[in-house]
N, C-alpha and C positions, 0 to 999 in steps of 0.2 A: 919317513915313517910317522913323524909326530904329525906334520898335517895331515898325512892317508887318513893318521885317527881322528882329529879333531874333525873333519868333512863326515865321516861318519859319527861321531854323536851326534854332529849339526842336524843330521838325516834323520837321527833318533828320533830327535827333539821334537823336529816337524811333525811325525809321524806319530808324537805322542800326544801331542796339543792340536791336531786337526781336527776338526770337525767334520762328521762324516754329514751329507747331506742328498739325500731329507733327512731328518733326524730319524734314527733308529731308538727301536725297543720303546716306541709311544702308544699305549693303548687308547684310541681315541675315543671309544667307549665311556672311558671314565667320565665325572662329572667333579669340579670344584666341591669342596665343604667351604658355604658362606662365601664363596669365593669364586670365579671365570675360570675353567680350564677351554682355552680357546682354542681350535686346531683347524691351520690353515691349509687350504689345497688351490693350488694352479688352475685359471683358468675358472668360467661362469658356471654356477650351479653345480659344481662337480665334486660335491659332497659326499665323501668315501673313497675318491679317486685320486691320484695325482696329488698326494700330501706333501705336503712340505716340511709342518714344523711347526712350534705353540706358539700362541699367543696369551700368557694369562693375566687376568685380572683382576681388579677390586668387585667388591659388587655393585658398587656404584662408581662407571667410569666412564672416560672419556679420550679414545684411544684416534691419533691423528694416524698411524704408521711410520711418523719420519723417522724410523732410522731406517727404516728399508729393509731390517732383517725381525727374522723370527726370533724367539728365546733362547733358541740354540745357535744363533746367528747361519743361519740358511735364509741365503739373498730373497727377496719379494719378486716378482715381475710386478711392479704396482699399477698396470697397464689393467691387467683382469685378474681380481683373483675374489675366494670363497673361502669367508672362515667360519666356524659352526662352536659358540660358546655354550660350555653348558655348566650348570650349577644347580646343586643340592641345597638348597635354599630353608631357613627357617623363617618361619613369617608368626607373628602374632593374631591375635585373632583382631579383625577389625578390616576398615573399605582400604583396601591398598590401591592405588592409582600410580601405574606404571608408565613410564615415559621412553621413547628411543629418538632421537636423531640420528639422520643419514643423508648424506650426501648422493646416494645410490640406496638400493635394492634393499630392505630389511624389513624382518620379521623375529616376532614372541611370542615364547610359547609356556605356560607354568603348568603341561600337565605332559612334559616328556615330550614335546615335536607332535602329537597324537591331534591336537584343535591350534590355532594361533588366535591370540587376541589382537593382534598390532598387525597392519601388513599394510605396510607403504613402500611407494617406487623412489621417496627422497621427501625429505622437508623430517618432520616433527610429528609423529603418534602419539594418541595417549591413550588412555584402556582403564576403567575403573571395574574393581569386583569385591566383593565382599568375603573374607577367606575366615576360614574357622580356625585355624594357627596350624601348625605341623610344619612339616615337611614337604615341599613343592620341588618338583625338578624340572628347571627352566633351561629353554630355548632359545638362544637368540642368533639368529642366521643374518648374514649382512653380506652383501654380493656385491661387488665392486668392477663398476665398468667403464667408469670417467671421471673426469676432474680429478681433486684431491681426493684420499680416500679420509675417511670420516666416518668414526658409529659411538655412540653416547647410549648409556643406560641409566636410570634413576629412578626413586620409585618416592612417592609420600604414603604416610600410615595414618587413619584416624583410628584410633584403638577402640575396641568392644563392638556391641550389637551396632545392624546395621537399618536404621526406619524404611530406607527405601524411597526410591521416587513415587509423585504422581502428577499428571501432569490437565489440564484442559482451563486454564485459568479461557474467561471471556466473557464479552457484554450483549447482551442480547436486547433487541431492540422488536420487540413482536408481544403480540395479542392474540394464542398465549403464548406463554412466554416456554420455551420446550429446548433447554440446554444439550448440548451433542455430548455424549457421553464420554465422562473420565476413562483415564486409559494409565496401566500401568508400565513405566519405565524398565520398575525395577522391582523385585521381591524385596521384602522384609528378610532379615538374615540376623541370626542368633549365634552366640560364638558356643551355645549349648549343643548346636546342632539341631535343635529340635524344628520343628516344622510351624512354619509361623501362621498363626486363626486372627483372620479380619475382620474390623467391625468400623463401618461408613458415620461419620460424627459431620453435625451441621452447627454452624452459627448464623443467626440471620441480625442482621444492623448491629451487631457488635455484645448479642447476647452471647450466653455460655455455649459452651458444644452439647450436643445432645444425642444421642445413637438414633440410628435411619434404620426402622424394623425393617429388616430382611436383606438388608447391606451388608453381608458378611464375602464378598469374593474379594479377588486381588483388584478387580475395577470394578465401576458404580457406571452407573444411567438412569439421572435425576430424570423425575417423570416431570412431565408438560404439565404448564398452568402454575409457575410460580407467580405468587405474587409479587410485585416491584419492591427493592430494596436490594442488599450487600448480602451477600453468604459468601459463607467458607467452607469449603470443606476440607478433612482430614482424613485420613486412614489411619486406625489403631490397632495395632499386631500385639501379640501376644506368644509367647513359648509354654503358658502355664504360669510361668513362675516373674517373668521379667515382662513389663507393659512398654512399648515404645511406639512414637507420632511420626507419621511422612510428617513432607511441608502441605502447607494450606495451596488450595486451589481457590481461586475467588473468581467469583460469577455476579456480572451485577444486570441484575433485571430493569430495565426504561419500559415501562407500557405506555406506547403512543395515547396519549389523551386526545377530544375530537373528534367529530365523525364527521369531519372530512363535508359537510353538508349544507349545515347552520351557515345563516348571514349576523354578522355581529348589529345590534342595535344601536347601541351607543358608542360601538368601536370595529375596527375591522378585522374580522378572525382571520386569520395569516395558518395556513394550514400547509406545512413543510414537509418535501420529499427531498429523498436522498436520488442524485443525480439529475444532470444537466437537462432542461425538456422533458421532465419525469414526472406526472400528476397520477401515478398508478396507485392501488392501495397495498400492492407490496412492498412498497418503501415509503411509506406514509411513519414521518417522525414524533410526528404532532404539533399543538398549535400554540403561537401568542398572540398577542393583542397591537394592534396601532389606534391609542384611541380618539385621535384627532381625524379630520378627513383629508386634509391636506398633512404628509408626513416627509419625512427624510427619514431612513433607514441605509446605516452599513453595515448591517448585520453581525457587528464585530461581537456585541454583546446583549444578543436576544438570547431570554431567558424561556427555553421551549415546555409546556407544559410534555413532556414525553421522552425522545431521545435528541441527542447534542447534535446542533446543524451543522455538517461537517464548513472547514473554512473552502474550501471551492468544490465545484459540483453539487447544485444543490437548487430546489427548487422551490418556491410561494406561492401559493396561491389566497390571495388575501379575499373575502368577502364580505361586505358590507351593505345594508339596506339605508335609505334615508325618505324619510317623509317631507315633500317639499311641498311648502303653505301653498308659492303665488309662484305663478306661471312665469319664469324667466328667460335670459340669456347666461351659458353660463363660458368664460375660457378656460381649460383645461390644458397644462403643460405639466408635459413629463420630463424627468431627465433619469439618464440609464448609462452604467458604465459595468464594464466587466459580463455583459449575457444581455440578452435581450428580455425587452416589457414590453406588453400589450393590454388595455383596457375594454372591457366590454358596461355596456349600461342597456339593461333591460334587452340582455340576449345581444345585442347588434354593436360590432365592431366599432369603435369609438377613434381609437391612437393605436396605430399600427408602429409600434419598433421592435418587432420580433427577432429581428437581424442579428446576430452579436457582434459588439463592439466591445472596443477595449481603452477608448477614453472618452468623456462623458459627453454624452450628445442628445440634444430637443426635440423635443417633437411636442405639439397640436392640436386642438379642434375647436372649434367655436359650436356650443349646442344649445338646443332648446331643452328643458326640463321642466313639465307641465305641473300641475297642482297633483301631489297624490305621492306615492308610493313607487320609488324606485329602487334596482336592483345594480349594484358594481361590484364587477369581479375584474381584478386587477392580479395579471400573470408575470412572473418573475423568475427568470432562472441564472444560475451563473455559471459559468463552464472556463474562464480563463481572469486571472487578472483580478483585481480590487473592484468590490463589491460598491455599488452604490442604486441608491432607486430615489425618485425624488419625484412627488404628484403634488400638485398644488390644481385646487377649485376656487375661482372666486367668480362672481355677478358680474357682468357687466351692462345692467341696466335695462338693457333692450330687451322688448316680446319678442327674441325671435335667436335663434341658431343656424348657423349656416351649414352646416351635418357636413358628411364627410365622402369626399372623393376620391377615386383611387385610379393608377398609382403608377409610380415612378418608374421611368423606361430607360434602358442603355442599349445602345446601340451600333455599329462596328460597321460603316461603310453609307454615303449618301446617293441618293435619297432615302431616307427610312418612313415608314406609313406605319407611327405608334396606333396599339390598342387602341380603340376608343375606349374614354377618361369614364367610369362607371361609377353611378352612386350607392355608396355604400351606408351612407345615411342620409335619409331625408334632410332638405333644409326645414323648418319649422319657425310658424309663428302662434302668440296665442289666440290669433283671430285672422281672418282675412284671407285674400287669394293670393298667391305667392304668382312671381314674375321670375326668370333667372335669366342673367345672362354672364356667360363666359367672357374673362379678360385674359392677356397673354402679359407676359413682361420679361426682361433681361435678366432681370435679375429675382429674389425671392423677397424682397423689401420693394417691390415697383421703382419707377412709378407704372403702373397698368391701365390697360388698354382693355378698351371694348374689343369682344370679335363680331364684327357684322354679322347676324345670323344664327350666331349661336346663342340659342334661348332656351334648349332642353335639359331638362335636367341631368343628361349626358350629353358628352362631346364626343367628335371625331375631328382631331384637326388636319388629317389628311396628311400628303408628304411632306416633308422636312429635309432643308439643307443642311448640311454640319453649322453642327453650335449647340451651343444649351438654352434649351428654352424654359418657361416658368407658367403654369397657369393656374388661375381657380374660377372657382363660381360664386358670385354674386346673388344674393336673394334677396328680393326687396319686395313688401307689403304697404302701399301708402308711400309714408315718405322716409320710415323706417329699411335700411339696407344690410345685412347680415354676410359675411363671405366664409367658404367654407375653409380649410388645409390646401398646403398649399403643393402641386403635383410638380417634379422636374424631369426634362427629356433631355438627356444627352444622348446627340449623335457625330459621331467619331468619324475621323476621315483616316485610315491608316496612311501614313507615311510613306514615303520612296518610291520611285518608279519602276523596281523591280529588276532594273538592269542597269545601272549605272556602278562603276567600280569606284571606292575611295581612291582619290590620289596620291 
């Protein structure tokens, strides 16, 4: 008898300390005071359905699930499941910025589940809004359907009135100059409640602010035609009683200087576009000066009358005039790294390096330049790599230039029958009847060779075996002799027989 009884209070015992599960008599309706009433149900999305049991929290927390059970110890499946926290919330008046992490599926809500401000599928949310203080009844749903489960809540307070965003900070590089209109982020907010009245304030180069007549909305659109220098602007709100500032916008005006036309007299006007190959006057930046005639230029630290030469993509167009006493010979070498140059003198193609390159390479011409009045435009662009331009002019004594011929052949398969070799500028002397004749050579330093026959001003040297050949032209007046730039042909023999296997 004594065990029969002690088996039964055992049975009691159990029967009085069990846990029935789901938990019973939970109105899930409820919400926390300052505090998470959290209540969790089986299974995705199934909010209202298939409850299990609480989850309650701090209001700022950070909940992993390891124990696997609810508040009422009712087991998890931690495989899928849906919990729905809610809180009665006091907030102060001021910008609250709410935060959630989640390893899965969550959302927030402070006006009852009704709008959510946060709705991520995993990682870190955050949510700023400006609250007038009371009472808020927050949402926070978290769906759980892989990995570990995970949800974090937090929140920062800046206390009182709130200024508001604005946003369009930019530099404007145009003539005129016509800024894209400010835009507002955010409203001005008062912890009065009251409705916040706009008023648009400028500062130019560092003077005081001053009210923009007829800027009273939540955004502005500065009208076109400012003049170059620094502004700021602000937005200033008001509730009647309390004055408060967004942050500044800043807008800085460049008006390209130069018209893009002018030949420098005593220097050469450098007239700069923005992009590679670009001399249009819609990206026209404006100009400096190279006041020597022979220059080196890296453009690291050219000071642009207008806007800033970006460091790659970018283009020069340099012009200069020169008045030349006495009839001369002049040689002319270029050097160009990072984009291609090309020089013209009185209209006609001079040094042809248009090509881009990306380490620094020569080029040529040998010219006549008569007593009088000449014109050089010298083209520069860069589109990869480190910038450099390099022209140098000097005399070399002789009436006469050898002008310039053109141009270089490649070629894939022999025999090749190159272009005939055309003149692209005259050879010139300052007197007498010019003679020319073509030489051929191996190499680009000779030694060279007469071609029998070739005496005109253009060549055709007919077919060609593989190999690189080299040629120019000779001009000669009297006993004076002048040669022009010098042209090269490569022709290729492709390789293999087309049918034989490696071994």
């Amino acid at each position: 008898p004594f065990i029969v009884l002690f088996w039964i209070l055992v049975g009691v015992g159990f029967q009085s300390w069990a846990q029935p599960c789901p938990e019973e008599g939970v109105n899930e309706s409820l919400y926390g005071e300052d505090a998470w009433n959290g209540y969790i149900y089986d299974g995705l999305n199934s909010f209202g359905s298939n409850f299990l049991g609480t989850k309650n929290e701090a209001t700022e927390f950070n909940e992993t699930f390891a124990t696997g059970l609810t508040d009422g110890n009712c087991p998890l499946t931690l495989t899928t499941f849906s919990v729905r926290f809610k809180n009665r919330q006091t907030f102060a008046c001021g910008l609250h910025t709410f935060t959630i992490t989640s390893n899965n599926i969550a959302r927030l809500s402070i006006d009852g589940g009704n709008t959510f401000l946060i709705n991520i599928t995993s990682g870190t949310g955050t949510a700023s809004v400006h609250l007038t203080g009371g009472i808020y009844e927050l949402v926070l749903e978290y769906v759980h359907n892989t990995g570990s489960p995970q949800i974090s809540f937090d929140f920062d307070l800046d206390v009182g009135d709130y200024e508001g965003q604005v946003s369009g900070d930019q530099v404007i590089c145009n003539n005129p100059a016509d800024p894209v209109a400010f835009t507002s982020l955010s409203p001005a907010r008062f912890c009065s409640g009251n409705p916040a009245s706009y008023q648009w304030e400028v500062s130019y180069n560092g003077g005081a602010y001053t009210n923009i007549v007829g800027a009273t909305g939540a955004a502005y659109d500065p009208p076109a035609g400012l003049a170059a220098g620094n502004y700021l602007y602000r937005r200033r709100a008001t509730d009647g009683v309390t004055t408060i500032t967004s942050n500044d916008i800043s807008v800085i005006v460049e008006i390209p200087e130069g018209d893009q036309t002018s030949f420098g007299t005593t220097s050469w006007l450098a007239y700069a576009y923005e992009g590679a190959d670009n001399y249009t006057s819609g990206s026209y930046l404006g100009y400096f000066e190279e006041g020597a005639l022979s220059f080196t230029e890296d453009f690291d630290a050219v000071a642009i009358n207008g806007c800033d030469l970006p460091t790659e993509g970018f283009s020069v167009r340099f012009k200069r005039q020169e008045v030349i006493a006495t009839c001369g010979g002049y040689d002319i070498t270029m050097e160009v790294q990072g984009g291609g140059a090309r020089l013209f003198i009185d209209g006609a193609l001079v040094i042809d390096g248009y090509t881009s390159v990306s380490t620094p390479t020569s080029y040529s011409a040998n010219i006549l330049l008569t007593a009088g009045l000449h014109q050089y435009i010298l083209e520069y662009y860069n589109d990869t790599g480190d910038n450099h331009l390099e022209i140098n002019f000097s005399t070399t004594g002789v009436t006469g230039g050898g002008g310039v011929i053109g141009a270089d052949q490649v070629a894939c398969g022999a025999p090749f029958d190159p272009v005939v070799f055309t003149n692209i500028k005259d050879a010139e002397f300052c007197s007498g009847t010019i003679s020319y004749q073509w030489q051929t050579a191996a190499s680009a330093s000779g030694p060279w060779t007469d071609i029998s026959g070739a005496e005109s001003v253009t060549y055709d040297p007919g077919p060609l075996g593989a190999g690189t050949y080299y040629y120019r032209r000779a001009a000669t007046v009297g006993v004076t002799t002048v040669h022009s730039n010098v042209v090269r042909v490569d022709v290729l023999e492709p390789a293999g027989d087309q049918v034989s296997y490696v071994p």
